[in-house]
mmCIF file as gemmi writes it, N, C-alpha and C atoms, coordinates in Angstrom:
data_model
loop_
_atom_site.group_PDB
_atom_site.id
_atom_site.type_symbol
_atom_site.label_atom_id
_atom_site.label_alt_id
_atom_site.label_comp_id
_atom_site.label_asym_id
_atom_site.label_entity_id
_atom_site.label_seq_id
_atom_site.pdbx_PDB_ins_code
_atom_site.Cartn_x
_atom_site.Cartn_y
_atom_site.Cartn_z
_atom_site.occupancy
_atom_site.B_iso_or_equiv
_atom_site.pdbx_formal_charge
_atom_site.auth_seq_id
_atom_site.auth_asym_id
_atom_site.pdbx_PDB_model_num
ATOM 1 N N . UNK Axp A 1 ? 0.499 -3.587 -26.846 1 0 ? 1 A 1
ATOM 2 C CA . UNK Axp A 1 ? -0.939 -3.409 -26.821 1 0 ? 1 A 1
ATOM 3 C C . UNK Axp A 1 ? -1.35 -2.849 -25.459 1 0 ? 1 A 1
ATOM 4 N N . UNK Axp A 2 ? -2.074 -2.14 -25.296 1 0 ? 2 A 1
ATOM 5 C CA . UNK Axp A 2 ? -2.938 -1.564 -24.178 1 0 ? 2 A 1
ATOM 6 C C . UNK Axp A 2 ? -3.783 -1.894 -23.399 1 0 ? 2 A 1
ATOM 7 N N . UNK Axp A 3 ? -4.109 -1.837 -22.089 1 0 ? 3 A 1
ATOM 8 C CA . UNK Axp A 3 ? -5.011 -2.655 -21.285 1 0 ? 3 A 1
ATOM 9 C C . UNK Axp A 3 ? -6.024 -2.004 -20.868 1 0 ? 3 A 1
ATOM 10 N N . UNK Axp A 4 ? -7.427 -2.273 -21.674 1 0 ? 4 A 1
ATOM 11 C CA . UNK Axp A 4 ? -8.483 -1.035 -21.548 1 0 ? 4 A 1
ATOM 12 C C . UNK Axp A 4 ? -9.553 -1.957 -20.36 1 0 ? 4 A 1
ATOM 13 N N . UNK Axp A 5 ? -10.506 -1.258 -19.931 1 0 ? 5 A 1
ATOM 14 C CA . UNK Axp A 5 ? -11.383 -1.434 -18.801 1 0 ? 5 A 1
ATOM 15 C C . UNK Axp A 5 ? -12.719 -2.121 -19.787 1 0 ? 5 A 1
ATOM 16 N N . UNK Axp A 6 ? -13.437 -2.666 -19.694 1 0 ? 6 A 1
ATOM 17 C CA . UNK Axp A 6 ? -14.73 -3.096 -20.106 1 0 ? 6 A 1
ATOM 18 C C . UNK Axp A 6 ? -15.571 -3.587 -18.826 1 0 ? 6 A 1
ATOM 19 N N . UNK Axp A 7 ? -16.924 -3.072 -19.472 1 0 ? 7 A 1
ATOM 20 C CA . UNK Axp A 7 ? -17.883 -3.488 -18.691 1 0 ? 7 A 1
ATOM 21 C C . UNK Axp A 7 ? -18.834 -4.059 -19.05 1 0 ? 7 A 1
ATOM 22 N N . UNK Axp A 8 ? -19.128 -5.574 -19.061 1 0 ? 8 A 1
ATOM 23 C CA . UNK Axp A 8 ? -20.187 -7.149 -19.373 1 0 ? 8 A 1
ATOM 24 C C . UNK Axp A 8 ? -21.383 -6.013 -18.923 1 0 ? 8 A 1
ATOM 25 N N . UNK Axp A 9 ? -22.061 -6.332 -20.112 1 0 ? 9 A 1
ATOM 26 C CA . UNK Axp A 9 ? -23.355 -6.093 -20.095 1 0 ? 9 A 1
ATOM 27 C C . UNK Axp A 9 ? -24.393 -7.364 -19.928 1 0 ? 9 A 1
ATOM 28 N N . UNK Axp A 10 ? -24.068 -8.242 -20.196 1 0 ? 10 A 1
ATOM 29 C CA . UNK Axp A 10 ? -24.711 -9.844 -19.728 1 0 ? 10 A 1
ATOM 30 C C . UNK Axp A 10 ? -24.233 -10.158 -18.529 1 0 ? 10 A 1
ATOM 31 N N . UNK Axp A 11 ? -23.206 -10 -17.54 1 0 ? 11 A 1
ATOM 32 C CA . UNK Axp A 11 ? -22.575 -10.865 -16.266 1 0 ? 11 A 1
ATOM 33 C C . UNK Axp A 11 ? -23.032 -9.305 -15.179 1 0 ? 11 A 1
ATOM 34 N N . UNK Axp A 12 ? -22.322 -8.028 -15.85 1 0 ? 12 A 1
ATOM 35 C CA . UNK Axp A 12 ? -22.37 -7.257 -15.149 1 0 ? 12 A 1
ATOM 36 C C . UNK Axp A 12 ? -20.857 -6.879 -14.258 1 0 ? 12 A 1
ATOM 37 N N . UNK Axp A 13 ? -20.005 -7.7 -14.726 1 0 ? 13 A 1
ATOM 38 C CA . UNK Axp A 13 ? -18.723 -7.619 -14.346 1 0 ? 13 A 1
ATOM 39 C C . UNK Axp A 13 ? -17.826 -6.666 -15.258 1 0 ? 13 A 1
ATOM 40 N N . UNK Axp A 14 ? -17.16 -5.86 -13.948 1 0 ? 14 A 1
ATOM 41 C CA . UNK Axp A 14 ? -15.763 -5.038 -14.807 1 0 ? 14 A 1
ATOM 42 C C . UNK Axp A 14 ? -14.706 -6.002 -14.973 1 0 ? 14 A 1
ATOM 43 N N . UNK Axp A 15 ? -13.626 -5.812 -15.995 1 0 ? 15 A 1
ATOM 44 C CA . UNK Axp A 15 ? -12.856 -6.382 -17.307 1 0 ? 15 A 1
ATOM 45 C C . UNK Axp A 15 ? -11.405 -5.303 -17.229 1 0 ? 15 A 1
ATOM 46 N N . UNK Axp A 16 ? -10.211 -5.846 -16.952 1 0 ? 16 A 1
ATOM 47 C CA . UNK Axp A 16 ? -9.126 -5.621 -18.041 1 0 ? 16 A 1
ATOM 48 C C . UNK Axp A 16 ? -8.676 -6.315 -18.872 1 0 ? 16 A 1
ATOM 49 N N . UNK Axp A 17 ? -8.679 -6.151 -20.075 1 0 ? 17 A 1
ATOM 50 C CA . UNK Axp A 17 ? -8.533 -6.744 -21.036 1 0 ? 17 A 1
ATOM 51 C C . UNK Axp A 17 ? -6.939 -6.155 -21.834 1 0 ? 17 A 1
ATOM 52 N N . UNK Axp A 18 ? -6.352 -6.912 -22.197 1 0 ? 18 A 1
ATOM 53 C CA . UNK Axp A 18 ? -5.191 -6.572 -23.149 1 0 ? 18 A 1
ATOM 54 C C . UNK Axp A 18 ? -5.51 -6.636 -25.094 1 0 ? 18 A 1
ATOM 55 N N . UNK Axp A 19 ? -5.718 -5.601 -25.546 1 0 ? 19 A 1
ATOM 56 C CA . UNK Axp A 19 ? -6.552 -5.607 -27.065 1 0 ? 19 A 1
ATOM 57 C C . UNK Axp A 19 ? -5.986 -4.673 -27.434 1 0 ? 19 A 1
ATOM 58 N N . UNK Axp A 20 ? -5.475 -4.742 -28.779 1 0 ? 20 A 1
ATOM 59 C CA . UNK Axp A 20 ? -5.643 -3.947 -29.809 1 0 ? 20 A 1
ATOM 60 C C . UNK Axp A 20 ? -6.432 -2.498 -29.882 1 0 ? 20 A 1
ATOM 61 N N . UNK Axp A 21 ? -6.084 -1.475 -29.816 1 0 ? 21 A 1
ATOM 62 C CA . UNK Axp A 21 ? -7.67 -0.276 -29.233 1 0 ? 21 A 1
ATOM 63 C C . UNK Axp A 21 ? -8.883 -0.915 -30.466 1 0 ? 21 A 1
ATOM 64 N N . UNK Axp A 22 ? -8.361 -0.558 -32.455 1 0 ? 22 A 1
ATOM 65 C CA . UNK Axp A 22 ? -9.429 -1.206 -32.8 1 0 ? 22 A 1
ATOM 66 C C . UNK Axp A 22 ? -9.722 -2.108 -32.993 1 0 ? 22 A 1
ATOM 67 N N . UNK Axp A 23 ? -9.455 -3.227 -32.464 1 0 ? 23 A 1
ATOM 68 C CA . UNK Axp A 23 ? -9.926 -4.523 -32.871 1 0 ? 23 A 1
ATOM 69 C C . UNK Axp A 23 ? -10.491 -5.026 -31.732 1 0 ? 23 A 1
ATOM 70 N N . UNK Axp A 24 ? -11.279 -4.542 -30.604 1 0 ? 24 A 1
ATOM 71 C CA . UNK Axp A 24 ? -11.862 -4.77 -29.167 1 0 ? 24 A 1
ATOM 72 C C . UNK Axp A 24 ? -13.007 -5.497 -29.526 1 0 ? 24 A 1
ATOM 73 N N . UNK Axp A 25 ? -13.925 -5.095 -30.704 1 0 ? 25 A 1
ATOM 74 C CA . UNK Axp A 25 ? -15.364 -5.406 -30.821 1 0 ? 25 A 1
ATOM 75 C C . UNK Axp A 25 ? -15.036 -6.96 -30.919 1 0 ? 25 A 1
ATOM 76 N N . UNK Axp A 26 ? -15.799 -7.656 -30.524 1 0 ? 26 A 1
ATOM 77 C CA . UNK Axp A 26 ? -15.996 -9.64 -30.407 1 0 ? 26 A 1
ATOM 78 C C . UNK Axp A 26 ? -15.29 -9.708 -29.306 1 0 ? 26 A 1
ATOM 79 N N . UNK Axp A 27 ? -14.384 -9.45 -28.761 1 0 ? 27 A 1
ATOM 80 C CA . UNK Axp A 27 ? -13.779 -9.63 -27.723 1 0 ? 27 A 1
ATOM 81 C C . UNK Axp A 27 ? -14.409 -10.334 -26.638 1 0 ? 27 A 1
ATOM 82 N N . UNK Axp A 28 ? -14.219 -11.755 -26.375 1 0 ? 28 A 1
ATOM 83 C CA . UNK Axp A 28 ? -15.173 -11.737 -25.337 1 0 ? 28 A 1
ATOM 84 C C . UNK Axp A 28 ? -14.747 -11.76 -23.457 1 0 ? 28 A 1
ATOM 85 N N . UNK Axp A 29 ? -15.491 -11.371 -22.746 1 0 ? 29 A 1
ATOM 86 C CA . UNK Axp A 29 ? -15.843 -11.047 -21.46 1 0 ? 29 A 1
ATOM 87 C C . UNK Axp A 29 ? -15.032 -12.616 -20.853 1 0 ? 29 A 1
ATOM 88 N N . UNK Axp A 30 ? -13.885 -12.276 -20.007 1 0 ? 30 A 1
ATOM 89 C CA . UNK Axp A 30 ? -12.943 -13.119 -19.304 1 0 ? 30 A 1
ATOM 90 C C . UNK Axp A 30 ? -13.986 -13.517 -18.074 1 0 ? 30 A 1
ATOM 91 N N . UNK Axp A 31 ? -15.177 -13.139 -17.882 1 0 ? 31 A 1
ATOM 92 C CA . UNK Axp A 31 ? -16.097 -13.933 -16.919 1 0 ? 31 A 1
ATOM 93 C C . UNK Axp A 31 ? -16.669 -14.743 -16.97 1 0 ? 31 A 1
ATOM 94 N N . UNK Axp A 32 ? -17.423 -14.235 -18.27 1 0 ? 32 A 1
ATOM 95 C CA . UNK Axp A 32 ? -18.493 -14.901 -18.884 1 0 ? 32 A 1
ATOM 96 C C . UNK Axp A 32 ? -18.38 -15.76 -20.21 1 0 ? 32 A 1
ATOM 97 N N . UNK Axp A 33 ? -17.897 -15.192 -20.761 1 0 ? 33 A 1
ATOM 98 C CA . UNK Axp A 33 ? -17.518 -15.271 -22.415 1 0 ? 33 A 1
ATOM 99 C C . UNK Axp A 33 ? -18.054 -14.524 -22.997 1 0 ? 33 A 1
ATOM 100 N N . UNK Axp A 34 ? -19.421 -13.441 -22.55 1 0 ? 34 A 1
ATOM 101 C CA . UNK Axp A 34 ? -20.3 -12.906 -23.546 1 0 ? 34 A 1
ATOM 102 C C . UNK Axp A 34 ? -19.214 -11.769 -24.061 1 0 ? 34 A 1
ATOM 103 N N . UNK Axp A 35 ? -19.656 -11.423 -25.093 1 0 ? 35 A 1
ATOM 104 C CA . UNK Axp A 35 ? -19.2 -10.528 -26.444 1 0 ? 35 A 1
ATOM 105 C C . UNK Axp A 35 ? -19.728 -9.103 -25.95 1 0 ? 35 A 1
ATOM 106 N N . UNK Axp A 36 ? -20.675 -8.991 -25.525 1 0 ? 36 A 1
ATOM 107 C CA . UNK Axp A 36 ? -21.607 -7.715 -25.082 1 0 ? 36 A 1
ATOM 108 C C . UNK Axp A 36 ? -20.766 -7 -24.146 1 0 ? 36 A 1
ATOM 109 N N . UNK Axp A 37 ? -19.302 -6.338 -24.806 1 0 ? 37 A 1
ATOM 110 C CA . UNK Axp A 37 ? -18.6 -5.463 -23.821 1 0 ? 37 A 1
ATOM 111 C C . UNK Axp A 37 ? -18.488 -4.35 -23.993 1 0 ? 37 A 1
ATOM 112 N N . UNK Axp A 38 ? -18.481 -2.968 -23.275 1 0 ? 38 A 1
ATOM 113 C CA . UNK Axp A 38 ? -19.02 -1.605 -23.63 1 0 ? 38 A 1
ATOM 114 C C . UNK Axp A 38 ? -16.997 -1.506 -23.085 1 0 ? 38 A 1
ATOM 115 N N . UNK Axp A 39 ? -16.651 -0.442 -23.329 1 0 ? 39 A 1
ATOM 116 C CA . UNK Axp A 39 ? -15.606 -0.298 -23.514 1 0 ? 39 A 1
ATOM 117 C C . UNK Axp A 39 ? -15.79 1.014 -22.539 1 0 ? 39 A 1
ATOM 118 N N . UNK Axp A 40 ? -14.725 0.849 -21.179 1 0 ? 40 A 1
ATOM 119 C CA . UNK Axp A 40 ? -14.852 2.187 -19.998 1 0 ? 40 A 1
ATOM 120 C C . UNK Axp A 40 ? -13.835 3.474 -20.494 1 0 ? 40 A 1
ATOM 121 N N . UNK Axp A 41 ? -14.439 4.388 -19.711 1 0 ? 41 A 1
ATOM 122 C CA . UNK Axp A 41 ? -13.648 5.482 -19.851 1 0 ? 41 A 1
ATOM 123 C C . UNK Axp A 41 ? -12.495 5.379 -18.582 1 0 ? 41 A 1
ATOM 124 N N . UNK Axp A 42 ? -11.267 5.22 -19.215 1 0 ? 42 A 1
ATOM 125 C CA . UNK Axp A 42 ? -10.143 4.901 -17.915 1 0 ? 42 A 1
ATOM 126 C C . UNK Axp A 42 ? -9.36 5.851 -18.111 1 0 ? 42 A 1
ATOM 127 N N . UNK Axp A 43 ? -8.592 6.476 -16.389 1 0 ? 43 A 1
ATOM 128 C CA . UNK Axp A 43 ? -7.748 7.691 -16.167 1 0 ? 43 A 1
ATOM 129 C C . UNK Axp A 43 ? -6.539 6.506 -15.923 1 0 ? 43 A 1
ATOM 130 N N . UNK Axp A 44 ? -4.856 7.421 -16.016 1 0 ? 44 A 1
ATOM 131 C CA . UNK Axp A 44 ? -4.237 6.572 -16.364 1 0 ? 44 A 1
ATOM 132 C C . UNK Axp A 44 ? -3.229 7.52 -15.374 1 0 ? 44 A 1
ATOM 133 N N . UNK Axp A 45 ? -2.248 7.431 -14.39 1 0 ? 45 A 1
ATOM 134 C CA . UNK Axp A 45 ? -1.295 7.698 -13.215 1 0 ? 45 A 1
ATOM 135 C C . UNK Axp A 45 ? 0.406 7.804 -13.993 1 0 ? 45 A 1
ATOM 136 N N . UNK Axp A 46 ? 1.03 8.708 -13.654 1 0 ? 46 A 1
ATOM 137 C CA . UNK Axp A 46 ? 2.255 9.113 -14.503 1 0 ? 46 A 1
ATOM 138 C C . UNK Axp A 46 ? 3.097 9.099 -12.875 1 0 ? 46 A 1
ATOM 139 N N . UNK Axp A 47 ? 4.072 8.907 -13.423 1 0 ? 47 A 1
ATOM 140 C CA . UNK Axp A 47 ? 5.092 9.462 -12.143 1 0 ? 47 A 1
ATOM 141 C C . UNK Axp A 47 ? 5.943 11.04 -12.951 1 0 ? 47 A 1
ATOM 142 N N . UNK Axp A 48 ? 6.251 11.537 -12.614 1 0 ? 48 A 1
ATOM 143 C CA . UNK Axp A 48 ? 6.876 12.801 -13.518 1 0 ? 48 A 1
ATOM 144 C C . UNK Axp A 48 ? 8.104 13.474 -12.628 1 0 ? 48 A 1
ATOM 145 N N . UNK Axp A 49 ? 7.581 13.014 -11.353 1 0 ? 49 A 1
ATOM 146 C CA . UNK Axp A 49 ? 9.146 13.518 -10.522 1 0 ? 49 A 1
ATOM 147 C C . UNK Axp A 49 ? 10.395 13.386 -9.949 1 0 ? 49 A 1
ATOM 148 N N . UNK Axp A 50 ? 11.099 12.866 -11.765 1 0 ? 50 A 1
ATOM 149 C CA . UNK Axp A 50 ? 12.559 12.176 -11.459 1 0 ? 50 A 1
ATOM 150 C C . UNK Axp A 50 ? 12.816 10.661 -10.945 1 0 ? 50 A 1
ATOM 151 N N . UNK Axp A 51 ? 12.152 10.521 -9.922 1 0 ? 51 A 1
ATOM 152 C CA . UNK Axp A 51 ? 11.754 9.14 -9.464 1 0 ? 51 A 1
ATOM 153 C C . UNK Axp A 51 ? 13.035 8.285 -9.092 1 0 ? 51 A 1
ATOM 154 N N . UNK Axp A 52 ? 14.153 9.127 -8.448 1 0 ? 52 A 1
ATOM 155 C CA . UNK Axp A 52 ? 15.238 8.304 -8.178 1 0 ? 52 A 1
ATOM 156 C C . UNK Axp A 52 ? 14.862 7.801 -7.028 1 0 ? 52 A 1
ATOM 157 N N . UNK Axp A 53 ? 15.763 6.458 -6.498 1 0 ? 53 A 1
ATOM 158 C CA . UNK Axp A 53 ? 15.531 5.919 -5.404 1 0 ? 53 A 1
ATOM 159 C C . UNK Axp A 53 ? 15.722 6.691 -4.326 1 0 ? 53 A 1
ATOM 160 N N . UNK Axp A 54 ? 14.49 6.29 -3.311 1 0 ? 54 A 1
ATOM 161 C CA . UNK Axp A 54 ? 14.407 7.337 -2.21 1 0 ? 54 A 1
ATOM 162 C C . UNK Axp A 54 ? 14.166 8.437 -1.945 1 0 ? 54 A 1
ATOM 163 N N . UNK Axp A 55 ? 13.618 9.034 -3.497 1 0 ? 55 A 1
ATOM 164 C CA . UNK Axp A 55 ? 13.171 10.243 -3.419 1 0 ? 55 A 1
ATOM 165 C C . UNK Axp A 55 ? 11.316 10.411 -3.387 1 0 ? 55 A 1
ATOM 166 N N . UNK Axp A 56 ? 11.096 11.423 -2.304 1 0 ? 56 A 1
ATOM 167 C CA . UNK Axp A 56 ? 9.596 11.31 -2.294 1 0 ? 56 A 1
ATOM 168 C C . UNK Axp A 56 ? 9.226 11.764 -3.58 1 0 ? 56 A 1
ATOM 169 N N . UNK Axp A 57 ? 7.872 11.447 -4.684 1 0 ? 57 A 1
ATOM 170 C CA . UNK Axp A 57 ? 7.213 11.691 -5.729 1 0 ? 57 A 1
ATOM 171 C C . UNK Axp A 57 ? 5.942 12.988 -5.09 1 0 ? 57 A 1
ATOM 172 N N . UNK Axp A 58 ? 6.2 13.73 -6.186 1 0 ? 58 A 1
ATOM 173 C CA . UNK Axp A 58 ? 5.195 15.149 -6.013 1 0 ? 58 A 1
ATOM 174 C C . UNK Axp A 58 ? 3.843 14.714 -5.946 1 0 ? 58 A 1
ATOM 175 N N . UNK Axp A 59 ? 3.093 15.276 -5.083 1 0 ? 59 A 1
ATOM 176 C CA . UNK Axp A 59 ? 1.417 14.812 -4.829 1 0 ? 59 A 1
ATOM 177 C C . UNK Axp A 59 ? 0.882 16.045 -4.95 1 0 ? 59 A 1
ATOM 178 N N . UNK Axp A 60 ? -0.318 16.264 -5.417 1 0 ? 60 A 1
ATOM 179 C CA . UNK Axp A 60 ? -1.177 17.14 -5.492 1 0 ? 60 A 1
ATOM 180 C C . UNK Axp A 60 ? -1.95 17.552 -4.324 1 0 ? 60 A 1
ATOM 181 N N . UNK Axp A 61 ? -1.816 16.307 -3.332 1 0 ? 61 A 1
ATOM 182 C CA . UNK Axp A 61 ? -2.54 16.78 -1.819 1 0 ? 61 A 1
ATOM 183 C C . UNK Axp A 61 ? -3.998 15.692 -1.827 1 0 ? 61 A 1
ATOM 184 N N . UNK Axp A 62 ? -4.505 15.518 -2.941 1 0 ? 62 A 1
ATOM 185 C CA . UNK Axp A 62 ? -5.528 14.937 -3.029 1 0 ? 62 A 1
ATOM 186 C C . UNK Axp A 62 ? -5.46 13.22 -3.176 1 0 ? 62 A 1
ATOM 187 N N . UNK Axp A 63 ? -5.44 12.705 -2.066 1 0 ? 63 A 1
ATOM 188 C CA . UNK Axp A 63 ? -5.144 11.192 -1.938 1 0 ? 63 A 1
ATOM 189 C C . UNK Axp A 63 ? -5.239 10.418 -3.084 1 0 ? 63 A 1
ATOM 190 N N . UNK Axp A 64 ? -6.425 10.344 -3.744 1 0 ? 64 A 1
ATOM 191 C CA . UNK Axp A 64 ? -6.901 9.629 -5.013 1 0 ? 64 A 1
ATOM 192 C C . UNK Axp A 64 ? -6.31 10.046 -6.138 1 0 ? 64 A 1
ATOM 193 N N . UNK Axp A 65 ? -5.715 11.24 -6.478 1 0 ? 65 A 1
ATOM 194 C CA . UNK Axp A 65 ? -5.174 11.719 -7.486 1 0 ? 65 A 1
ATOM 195 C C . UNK Axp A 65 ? -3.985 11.347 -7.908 1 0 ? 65 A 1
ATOM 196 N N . UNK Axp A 66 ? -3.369 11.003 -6.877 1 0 ? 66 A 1
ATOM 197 C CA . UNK Axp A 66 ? -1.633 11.058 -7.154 1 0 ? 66 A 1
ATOM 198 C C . UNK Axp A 66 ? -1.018 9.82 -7.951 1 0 ? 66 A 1
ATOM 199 N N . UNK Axp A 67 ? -1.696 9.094 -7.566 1 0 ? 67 A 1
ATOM 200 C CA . UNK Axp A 67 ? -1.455 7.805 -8.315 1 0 ? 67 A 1
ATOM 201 C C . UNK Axp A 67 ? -0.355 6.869 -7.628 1 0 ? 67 A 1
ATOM 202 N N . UNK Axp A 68 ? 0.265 7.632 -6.449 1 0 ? 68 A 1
ATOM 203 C CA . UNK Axp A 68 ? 1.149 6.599 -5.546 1 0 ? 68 A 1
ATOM 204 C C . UNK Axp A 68 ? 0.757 6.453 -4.412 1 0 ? 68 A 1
ATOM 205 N N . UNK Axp A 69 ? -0.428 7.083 -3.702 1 0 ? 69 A 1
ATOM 206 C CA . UNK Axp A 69 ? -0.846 6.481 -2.459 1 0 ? 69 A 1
ATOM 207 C C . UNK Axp A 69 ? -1.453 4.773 -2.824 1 0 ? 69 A 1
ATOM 208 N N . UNK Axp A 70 ? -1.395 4.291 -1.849 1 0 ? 70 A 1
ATOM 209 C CA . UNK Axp A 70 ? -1.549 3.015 -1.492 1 0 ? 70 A 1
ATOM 210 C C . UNK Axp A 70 ? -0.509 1.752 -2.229 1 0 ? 70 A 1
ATOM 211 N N . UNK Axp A 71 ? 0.386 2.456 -2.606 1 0 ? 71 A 1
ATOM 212 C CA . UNK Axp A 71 ? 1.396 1.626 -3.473 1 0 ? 71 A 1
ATOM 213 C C . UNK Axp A 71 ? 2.73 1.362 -2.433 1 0 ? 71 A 1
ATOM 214 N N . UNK Axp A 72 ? 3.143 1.911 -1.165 1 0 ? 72 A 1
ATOM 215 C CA . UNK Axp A 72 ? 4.377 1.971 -0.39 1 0 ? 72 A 1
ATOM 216 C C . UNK Axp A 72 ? 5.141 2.577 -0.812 1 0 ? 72 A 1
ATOM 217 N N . UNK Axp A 73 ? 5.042 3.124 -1.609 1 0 ? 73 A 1
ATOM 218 C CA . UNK Axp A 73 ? 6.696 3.965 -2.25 1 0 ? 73 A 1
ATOM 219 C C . UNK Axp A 73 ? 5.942 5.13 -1.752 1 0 ? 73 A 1
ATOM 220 N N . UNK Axp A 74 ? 7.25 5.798 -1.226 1 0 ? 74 A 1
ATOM 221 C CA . UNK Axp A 74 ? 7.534 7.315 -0.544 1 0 ? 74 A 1
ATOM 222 C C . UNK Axp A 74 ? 6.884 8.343 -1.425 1 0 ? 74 A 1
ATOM 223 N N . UNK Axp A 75 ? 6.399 9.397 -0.757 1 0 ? 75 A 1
ATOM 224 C CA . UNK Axp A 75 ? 5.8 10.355 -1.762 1 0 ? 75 A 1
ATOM 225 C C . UNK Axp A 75 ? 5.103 11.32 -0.431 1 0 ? 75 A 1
ATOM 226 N N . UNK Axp A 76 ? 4.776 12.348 -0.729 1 0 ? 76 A 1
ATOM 227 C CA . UNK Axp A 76 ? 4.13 13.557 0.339 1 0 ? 76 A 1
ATOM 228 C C . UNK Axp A 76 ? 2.917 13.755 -0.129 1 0 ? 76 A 1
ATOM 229 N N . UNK Axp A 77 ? 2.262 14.54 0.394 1 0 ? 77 A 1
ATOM 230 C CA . UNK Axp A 77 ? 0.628 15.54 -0.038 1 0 ? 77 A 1
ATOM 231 C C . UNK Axp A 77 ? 1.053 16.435 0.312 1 0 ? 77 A 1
């Protein structure tokens, strides 16, 4: 199962949740309990470059993009 983002419309708190994609609706809010959860639009980080040990991972240059800055594993911009 997949771990989608929600956002409490009663608490106002963001949510990962582990659900089913269709069976999300009732689901309730791990803050609050409320049910009233809108379901986020989430981007999702790949590694794609071989990824043997010790080898730096390909970056696009753009810090936020790469999906391995702030993680410690080796990688360039």
């Amino acid at each position: 199962m997949p771990i989608y983002e929600f956002h409490c419309e009663k608490c106002g708190k963001d949510s990962e949740v582990l659900v089913r994609s269709s069976d999300w609706k009732g689901t309730p809010c791990p803050k609050c309990g409320s049910t009233r959860l809108e379901k986020k639009f989430s981007t999702f980080a790949a590694n794609m470059a071989g990824g043997g040990a010790g080898e730096a991972a390909s970056c696009s240059g753009v810090p936020s993009s790469c999906g391995m800055c702030g993680t410690g594993k080796p990688h360039s911009h």
